[in-house]
FIKOLZA-1660 file (N, C-alpha, C; in steps of 0.1 Angstrom, whole numbers, plus 5000, padded with zeros to 4 digits):
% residues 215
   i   px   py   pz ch aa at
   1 4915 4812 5066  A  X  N
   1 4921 4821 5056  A  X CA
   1 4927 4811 5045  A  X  C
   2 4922 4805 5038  A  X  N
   2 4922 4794 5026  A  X CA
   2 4923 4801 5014  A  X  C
   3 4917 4812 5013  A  X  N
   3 4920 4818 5000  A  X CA
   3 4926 4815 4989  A  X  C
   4 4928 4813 4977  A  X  N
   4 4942 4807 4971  A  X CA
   4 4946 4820 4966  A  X  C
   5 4942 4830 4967  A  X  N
   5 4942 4842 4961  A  X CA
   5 4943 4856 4968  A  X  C
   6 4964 4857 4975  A  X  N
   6 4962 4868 4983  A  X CA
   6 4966 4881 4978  A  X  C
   7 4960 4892 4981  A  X  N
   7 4962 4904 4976  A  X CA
   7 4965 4914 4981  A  X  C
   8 4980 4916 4985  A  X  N
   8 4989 4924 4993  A  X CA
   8 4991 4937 4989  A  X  C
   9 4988 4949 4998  A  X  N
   9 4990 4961 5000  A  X CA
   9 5005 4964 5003  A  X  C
  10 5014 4971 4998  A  X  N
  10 5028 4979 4998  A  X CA
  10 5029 4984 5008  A  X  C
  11 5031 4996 5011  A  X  N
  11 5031 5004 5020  A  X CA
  11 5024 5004 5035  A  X  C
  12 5032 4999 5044  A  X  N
  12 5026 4997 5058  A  X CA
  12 5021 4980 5062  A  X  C
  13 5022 4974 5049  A  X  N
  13 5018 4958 5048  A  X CA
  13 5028 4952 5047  A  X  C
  14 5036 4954 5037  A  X  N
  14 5050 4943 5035  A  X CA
  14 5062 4954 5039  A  X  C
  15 5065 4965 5039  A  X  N
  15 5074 4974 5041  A  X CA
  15 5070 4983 5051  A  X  C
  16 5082 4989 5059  A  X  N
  16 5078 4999 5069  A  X CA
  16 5085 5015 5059  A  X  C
  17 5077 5014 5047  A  X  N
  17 5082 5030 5039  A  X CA
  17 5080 5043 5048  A  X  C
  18 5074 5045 5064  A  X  N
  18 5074 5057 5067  A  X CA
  18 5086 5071 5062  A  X  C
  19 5098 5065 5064  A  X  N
  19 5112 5078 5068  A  X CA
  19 5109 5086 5050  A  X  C
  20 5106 5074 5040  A  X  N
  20 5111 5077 5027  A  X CA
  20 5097 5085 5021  A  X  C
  21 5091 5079 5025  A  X  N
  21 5076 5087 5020  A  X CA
  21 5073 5104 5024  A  X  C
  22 5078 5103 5041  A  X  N
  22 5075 5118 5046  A  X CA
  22 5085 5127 5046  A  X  C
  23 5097 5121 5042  A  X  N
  23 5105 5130 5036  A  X CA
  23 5103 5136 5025  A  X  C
  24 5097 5127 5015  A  X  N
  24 5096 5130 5000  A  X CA
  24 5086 5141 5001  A  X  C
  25 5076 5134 5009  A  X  N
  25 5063 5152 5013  A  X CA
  25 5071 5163 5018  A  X  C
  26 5081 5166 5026  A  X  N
  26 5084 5176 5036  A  X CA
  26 5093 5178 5022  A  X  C
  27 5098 5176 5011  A  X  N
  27 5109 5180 5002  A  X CA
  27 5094 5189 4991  A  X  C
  28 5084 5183 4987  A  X  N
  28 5072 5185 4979  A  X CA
  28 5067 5200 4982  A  X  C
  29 5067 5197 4996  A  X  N
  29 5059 5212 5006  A  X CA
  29 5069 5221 5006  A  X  C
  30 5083 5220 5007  A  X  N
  30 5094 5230 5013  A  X CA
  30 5090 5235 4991  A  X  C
  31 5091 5225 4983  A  X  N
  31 5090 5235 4971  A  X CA
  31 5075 5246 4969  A  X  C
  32 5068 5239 4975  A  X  N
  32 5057 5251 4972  A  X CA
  32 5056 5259 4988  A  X  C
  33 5067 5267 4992  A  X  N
  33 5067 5275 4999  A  X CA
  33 5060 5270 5016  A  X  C
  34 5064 5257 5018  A  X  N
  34 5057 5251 5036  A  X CA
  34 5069 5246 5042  A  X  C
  35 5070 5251 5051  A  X  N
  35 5078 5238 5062  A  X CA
  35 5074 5232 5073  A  X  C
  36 5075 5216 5071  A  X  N
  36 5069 5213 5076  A  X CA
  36 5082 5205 5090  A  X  C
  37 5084 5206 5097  A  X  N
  37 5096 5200 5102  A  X CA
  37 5090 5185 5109  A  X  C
  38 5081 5186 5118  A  X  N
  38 5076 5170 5123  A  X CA
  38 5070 5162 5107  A  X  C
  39 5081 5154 5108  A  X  N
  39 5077 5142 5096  A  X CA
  39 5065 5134 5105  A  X  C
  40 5064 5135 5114  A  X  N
  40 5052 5123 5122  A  X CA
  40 5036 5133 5115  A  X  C
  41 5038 5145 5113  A  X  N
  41 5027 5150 5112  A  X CA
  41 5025 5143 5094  A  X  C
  42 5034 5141 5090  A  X  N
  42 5030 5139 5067  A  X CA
  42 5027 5123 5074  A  X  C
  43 5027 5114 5080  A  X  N
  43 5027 5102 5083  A  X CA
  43 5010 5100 5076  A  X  C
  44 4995 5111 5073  A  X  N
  44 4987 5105 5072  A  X CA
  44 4986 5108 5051  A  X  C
  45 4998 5110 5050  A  X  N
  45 4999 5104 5035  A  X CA
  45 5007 5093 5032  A  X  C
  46 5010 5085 5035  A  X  N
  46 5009 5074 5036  A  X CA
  46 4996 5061 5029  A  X  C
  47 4995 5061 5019  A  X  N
  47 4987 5053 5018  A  X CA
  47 4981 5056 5008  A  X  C
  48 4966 5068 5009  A  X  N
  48 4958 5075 4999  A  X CA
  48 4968 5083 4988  A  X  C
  49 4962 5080 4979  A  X  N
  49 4965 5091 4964  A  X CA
  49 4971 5101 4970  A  X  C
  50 4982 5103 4966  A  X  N
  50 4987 5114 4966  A  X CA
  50 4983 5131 4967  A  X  C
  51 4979 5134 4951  A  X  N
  51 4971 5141 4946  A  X CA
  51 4960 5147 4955  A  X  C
  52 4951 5134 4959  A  X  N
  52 4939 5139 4970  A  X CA
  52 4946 5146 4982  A  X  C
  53 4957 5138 4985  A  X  N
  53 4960 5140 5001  A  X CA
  53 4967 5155 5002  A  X  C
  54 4975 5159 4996  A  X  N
  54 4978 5171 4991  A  X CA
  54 4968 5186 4991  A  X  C
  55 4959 5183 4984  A  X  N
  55 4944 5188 4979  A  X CA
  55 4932 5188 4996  A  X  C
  56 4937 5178 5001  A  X  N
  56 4930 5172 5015  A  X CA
  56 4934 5184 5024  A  X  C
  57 4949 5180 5027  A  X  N
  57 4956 5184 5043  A  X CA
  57 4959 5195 5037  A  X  C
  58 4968 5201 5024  A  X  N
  58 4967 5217 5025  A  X CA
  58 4959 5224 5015  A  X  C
  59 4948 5221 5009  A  X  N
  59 4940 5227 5002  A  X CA
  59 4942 5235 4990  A  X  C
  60 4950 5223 4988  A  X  N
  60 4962 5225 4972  A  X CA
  60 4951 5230 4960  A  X  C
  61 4948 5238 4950  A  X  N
  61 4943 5237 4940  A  X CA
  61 4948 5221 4932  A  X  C
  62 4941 5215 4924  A  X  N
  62 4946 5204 4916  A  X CA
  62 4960 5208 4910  A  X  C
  63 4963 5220 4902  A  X  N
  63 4972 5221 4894  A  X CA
  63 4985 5224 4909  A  X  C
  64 4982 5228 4915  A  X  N
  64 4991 5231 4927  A  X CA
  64 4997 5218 4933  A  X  C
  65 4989 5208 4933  A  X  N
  65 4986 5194 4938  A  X CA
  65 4994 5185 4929  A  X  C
  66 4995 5187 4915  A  X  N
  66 5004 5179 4905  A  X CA
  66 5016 5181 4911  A  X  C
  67 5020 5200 4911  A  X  N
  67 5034 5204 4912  A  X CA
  67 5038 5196 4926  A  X  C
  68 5033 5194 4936  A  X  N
  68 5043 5190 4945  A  X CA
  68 5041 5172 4945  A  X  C
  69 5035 5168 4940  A  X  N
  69 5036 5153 4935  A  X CA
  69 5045 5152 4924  A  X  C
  70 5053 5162 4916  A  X  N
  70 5061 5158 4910  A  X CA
  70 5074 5160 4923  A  X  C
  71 5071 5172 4928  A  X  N
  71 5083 5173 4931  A  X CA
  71 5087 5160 4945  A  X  C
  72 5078 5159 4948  A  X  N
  72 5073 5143 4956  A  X CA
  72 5086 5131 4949  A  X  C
  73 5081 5129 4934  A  X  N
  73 5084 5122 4931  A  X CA
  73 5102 5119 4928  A  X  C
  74 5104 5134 4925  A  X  N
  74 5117 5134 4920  A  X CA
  74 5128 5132 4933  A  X  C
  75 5124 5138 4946  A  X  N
  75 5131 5131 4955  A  X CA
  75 5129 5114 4958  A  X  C
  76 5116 5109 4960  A  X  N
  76 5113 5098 4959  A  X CA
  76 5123 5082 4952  A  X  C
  77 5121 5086 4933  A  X  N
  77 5124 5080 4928  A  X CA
  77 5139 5076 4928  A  X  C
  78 5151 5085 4935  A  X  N
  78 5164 5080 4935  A  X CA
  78 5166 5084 4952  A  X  C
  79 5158 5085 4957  A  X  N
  79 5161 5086 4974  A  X CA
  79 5151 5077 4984  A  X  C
  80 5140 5081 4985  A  X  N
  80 5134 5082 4993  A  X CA
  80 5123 5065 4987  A  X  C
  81 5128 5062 4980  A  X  N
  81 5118 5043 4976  A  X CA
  81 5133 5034 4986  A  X  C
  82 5144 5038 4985  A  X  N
  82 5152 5031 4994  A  X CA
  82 5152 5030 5005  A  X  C
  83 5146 5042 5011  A  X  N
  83 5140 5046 5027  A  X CA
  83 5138 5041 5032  A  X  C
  84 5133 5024 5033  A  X  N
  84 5126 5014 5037  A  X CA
  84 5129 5007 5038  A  X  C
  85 5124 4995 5047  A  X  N
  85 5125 4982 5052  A  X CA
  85 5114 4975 5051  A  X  C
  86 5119 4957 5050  A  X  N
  86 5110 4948 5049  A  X CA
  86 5107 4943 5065  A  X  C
  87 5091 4946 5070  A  X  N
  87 5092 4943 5083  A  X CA
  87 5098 4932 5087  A  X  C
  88 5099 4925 5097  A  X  N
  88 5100 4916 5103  A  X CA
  88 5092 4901 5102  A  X  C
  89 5098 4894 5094  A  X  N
  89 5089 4881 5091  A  X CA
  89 5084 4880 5081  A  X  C
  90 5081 4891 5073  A  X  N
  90 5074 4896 5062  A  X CA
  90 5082 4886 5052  A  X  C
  91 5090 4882 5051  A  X  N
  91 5097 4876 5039  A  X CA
  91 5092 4862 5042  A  X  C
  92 5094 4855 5050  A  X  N
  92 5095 4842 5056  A  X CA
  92 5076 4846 5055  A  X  C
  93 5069 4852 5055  A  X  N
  93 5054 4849 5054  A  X CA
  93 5054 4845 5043  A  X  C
  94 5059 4855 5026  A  X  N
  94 5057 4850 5018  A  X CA
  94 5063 4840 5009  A  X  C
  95 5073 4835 5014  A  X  N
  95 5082 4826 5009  A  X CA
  95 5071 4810 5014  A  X  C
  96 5066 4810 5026  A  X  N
  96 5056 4797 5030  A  X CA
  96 5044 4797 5022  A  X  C
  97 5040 4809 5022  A  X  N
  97 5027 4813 5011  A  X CA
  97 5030 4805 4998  A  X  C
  98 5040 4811 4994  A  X  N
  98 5045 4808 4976  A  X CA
  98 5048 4795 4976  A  X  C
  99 5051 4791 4987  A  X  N
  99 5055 4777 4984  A  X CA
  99 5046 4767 4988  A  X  C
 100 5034 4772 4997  A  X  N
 100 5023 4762 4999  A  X CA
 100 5014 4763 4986  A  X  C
 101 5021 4768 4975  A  X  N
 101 5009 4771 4964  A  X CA
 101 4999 4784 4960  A  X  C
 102 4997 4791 4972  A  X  N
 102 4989 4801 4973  A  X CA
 102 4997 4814 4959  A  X  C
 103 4989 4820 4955  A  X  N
 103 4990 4826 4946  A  X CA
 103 4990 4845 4947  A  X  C
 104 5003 4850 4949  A  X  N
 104 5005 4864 4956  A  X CA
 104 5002 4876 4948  A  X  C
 105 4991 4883 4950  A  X  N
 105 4993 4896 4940  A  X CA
 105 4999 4907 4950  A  X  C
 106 5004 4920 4944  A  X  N
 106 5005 4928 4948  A  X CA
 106 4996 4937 4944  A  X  C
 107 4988 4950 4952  A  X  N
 107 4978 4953 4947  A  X CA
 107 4981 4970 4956  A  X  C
 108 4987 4980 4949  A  X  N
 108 4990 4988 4954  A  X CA
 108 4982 5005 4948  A  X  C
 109 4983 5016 4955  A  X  N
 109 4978 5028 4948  A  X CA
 109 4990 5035 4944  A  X  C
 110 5003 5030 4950  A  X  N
 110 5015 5037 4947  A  X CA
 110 5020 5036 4930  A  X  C
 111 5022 5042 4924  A  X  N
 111 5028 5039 4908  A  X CA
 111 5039 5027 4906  A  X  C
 112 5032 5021 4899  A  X  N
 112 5037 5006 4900  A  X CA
 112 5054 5007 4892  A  X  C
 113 5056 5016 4886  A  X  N
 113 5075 5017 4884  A  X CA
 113 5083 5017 4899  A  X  C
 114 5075 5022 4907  A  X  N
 114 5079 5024 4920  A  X CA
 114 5081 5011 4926  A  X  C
 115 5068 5006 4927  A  X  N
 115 5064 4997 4933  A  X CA
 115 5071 4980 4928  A  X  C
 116 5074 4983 4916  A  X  N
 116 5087 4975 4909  A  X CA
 116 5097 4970 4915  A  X  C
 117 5102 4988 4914  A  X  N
 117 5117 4984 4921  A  X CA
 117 5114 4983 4935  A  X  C
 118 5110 4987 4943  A  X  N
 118 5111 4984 4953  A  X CA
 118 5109 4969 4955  A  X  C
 119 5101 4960 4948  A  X  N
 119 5098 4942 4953  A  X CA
 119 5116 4937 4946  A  X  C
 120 5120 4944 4936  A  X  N
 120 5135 4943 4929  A  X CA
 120 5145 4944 4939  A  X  C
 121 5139 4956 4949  A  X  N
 121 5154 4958 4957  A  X CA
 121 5154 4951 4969  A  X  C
 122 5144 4950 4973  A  X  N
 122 5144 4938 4984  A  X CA
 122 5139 4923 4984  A  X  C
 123 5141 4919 4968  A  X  N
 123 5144 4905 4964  A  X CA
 123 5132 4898 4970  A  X  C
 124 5116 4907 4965  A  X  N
 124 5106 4901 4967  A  X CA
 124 5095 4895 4955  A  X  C
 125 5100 4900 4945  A  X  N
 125 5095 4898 4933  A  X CA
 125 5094 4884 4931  A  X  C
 126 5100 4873 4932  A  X  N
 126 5095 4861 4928  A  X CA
 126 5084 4855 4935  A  X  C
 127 5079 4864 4943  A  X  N
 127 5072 4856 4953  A  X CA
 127 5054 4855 4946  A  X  C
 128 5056 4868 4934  A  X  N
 128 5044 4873 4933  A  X CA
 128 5039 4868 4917  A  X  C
 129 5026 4866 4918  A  X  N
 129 5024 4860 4905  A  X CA
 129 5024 4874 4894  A  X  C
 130 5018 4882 4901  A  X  N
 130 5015 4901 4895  A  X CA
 130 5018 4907 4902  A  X  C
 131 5023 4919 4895  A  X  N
 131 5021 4937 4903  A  X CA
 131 5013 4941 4896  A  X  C
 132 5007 4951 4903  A  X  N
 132 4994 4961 4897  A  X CA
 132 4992 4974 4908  A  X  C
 133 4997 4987 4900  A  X  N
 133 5000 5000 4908  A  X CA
 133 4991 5007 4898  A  X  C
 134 4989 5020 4905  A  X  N
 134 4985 5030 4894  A  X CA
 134 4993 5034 4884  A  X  C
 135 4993 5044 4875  A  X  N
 135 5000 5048 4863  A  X CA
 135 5003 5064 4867  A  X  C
 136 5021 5068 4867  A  X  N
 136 5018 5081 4874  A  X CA
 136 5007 5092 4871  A  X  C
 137 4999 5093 4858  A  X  N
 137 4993 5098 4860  A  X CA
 137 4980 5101 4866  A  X  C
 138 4977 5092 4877  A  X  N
 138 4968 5092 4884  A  X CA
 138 4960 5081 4880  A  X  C
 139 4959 5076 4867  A  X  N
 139 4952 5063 4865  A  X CA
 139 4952 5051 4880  A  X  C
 140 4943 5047 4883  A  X  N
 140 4939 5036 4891  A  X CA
 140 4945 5040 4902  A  X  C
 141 4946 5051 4906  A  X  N
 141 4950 5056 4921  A  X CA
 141 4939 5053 4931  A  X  C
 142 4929 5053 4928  A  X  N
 142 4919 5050 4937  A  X CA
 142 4917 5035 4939  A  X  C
 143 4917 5029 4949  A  X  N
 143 4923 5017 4956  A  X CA
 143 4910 5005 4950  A  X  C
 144 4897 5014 4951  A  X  N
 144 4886 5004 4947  A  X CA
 144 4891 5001 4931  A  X  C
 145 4888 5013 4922  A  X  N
 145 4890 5010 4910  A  X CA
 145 4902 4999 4911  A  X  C
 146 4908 5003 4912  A  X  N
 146 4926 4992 4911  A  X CA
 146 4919 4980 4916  A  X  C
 147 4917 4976 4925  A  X  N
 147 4911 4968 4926  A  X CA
 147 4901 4955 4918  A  X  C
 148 4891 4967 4911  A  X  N
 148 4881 4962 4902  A  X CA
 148 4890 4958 4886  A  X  C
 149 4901 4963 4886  A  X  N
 149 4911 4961 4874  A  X CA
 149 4913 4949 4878  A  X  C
 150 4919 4948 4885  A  X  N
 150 4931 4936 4893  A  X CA
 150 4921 4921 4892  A  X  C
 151 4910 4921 4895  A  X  N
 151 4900 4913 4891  A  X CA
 151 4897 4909 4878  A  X  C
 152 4893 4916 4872  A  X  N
 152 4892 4917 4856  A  X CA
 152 4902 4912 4847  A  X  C
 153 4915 4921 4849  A  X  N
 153 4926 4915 4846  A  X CA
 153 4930 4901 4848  A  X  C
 154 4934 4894 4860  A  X  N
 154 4939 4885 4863  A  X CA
 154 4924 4875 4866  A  X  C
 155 4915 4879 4860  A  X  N
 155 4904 4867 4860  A  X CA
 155 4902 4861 4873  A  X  C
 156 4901 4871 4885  A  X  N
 156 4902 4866 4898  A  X CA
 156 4885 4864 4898  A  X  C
 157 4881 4855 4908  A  X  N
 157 4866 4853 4913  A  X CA
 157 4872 4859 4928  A  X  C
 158 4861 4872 4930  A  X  N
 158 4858 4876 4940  A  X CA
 158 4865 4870 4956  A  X  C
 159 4853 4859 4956  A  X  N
 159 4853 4847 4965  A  X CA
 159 4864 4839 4968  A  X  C
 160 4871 4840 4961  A  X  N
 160 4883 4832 4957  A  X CA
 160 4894 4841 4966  A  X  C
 161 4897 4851 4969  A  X  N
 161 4906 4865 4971  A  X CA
 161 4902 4868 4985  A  X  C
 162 4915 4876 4992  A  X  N
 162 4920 4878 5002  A  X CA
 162 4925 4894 5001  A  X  C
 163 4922 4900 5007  A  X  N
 163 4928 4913 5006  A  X CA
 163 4936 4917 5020  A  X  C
 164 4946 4922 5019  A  X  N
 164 4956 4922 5029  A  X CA
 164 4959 4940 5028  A  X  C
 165 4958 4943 5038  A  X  N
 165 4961 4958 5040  A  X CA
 165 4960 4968 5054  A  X  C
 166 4969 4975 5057  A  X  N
 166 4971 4986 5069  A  X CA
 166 4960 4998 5069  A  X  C
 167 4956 5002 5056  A  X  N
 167 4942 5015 5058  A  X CA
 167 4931 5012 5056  A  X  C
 168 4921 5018 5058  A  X  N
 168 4907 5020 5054  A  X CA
 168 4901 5019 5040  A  X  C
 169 4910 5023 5034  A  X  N
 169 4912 5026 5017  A  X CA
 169 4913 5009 5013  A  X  C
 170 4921 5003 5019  A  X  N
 170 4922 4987 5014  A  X CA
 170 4906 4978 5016  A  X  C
 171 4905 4981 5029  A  X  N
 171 4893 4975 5032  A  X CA
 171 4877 4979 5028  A  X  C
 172 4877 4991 5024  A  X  N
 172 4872 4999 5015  A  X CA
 172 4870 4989 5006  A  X  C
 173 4880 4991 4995  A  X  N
 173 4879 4985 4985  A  X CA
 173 4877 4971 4983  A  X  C
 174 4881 4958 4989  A  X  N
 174 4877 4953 4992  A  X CA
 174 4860 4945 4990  A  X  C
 175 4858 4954 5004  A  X  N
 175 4840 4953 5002  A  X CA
 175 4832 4960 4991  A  X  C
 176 4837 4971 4990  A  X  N
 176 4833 4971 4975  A  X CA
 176 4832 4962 4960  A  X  C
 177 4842 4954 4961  A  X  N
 177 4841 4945 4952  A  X CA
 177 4842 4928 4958  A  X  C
 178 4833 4930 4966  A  X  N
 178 4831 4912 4974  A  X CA
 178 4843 4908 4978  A  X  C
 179 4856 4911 4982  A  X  N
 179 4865 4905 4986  A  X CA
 179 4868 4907 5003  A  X  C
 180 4865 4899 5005  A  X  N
 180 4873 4893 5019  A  X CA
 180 4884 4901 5023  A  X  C
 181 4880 4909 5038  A  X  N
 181 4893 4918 5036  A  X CA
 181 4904 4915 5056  A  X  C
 182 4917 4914 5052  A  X  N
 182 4923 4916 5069  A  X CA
 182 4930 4925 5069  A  X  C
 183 4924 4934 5079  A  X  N
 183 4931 4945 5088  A  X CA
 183 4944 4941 5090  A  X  C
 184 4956 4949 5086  A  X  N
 184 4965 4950 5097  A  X CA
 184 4977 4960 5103  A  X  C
 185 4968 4955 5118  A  X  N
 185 4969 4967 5123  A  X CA
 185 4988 4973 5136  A  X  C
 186 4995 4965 5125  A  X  N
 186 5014 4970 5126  A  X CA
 186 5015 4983 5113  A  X  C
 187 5005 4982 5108  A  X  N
 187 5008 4995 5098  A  X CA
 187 5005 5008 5101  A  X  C
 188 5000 5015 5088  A  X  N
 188 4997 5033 5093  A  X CA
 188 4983 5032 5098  A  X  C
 189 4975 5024 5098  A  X  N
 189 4959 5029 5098  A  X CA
 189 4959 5027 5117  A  X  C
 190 4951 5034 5118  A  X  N
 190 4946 5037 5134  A  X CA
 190 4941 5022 5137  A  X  C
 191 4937 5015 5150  A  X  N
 191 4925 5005 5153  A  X CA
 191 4917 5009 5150  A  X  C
 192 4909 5024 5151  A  X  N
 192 4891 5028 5151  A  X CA
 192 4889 5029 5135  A  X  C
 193 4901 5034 5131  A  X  N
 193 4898 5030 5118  A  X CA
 193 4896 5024 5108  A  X  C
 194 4909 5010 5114  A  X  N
 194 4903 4996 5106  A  X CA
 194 4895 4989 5111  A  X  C
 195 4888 4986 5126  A  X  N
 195 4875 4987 5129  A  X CA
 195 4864 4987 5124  A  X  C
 196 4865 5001 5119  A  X  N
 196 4848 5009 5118  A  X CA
 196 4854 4998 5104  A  X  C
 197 4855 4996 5097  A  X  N
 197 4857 4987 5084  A  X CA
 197 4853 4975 5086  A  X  C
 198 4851 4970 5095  A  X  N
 198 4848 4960 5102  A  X CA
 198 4852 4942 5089  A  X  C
 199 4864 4942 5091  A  X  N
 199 4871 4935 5084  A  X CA
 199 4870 4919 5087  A  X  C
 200 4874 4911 5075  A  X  N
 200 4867 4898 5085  A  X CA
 200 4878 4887 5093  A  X  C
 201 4888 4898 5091  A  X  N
 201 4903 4892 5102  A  X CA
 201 4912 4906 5103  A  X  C
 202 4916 4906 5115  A  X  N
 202 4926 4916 5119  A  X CA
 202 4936 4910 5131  A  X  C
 203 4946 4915 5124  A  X  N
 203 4962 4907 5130  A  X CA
 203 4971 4924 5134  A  X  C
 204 4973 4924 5149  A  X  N
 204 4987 4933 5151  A  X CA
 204 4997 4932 5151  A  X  C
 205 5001 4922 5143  A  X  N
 205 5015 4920 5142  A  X CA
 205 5018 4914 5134  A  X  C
 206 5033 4912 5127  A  X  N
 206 5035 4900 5114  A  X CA
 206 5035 4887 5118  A  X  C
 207 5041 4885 5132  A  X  N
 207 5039 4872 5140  A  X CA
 207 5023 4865 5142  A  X  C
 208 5015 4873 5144  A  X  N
 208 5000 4869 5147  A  X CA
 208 4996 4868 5133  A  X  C
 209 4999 4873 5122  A  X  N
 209 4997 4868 5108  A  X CA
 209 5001 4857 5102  A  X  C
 210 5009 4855 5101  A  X  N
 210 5019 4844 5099  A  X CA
 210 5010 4834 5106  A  X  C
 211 5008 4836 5120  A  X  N
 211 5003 4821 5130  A  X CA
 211 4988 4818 5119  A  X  C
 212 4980 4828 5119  A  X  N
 212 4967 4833 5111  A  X CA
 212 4969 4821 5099  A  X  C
 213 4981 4826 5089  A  X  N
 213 4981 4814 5080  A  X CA
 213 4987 4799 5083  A  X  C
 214 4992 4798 5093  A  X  N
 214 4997 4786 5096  A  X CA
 214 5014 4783 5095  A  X  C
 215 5017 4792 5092  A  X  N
 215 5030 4794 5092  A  X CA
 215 5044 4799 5103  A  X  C
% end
């Protein structure tokens, strides 16, 4: 894993955001008339677009699907982005990264205002050369596209890049655009599912990652 060019996924990769995310759903759903009490059950929004997942698990019309993504949001933006924690080691990965030279993007589908503060509040932002999230309006929510940006943009060579991520959606994307992808599997994604993705490294732990880079 030489890469000089790694490309880190948010959610379930560098932060454990479960409590703040599925609350923000269970506040989205209670406004459009659901209650949902097991937060373990909103655990498979986590990750995918919003919008879809909404549209997915309760068969939102689109315009239905905005309303509780705003209302998503409005608890989110002053509650529920603090929800979180930086896993274990996760700092000390990227502090030897940054400092062996390697070069850190963040490469997320969450709306990059979000995604902002959050590397701001837990004093991760120097580590990274870019952020790159979607736009709340749904722009580059889909993980390949963002992806195919993130390249373009930052003049990345394919081959050159590392993709780092917990779902299917990361690895996905990924091989869609020739990058090299590691499973990892301390996040939300199932084993069978980062698996069947058949990835060309997968780590369960931040400790087995870390060792992965040499650190």
């Amino acid at each position: 894993m030489h890469h000089p060019n790694l490309l880190f996924d948010l959610d379930g990769t560098l932060t454990d955001s479960r409590l703040g995310i599925t609350r923000a759903i269970q506040v989205a759903l209670r406004a459009e008339g659901i209650d949902e009490p097991d937060l373990r059950a909103l655990e498979v929004f986590i990750g995918p677009p919003l919008l879809q997942s909404f549209m997915t698990h309760y068969g939102f019309d689109e315009a239905r699907a905005w309303r509780a993504v705003e209302a998503y949001r409005v608890y989110f933006r002053t509650t529920g982005l603090y929800e979180n924690e930086v896993y274990g080691g996760i700092r000390e990965l990227l502090a030897g990264l940054h400092a062996a030279g390697r070069r850190l993007y963040l490469v997320t589908a969450k709306p990059w205002v979000f995604a902002q503060e959050i590397l701001r509040h837990f004093a991760l932002t120097d580590y990274f050369t870019a952020l790159h999230g979607s736009e709340l309006d749904g722009t580059r929510g889909d993980k390949t596209e963002l992806l195919r940006y993130v390249l373009a943009t930052e003049a990345l060579a394919p081959e050159t890049c590392l993709m780092l991520g917990d779902r299917e959606h990361d690895l996905i994307a990924a091989r869609e655009n020739g990058v090299a992808a590691v499973a990892l599997g301390y996040g939300f994604g199932s084993q069978e599912e980062l698996e069947r993705q058949r990835p060309a490294f997968h780590f369960h732990s931040v400790a087995a990652l870390r060792q992965g880079f040499g650190l």
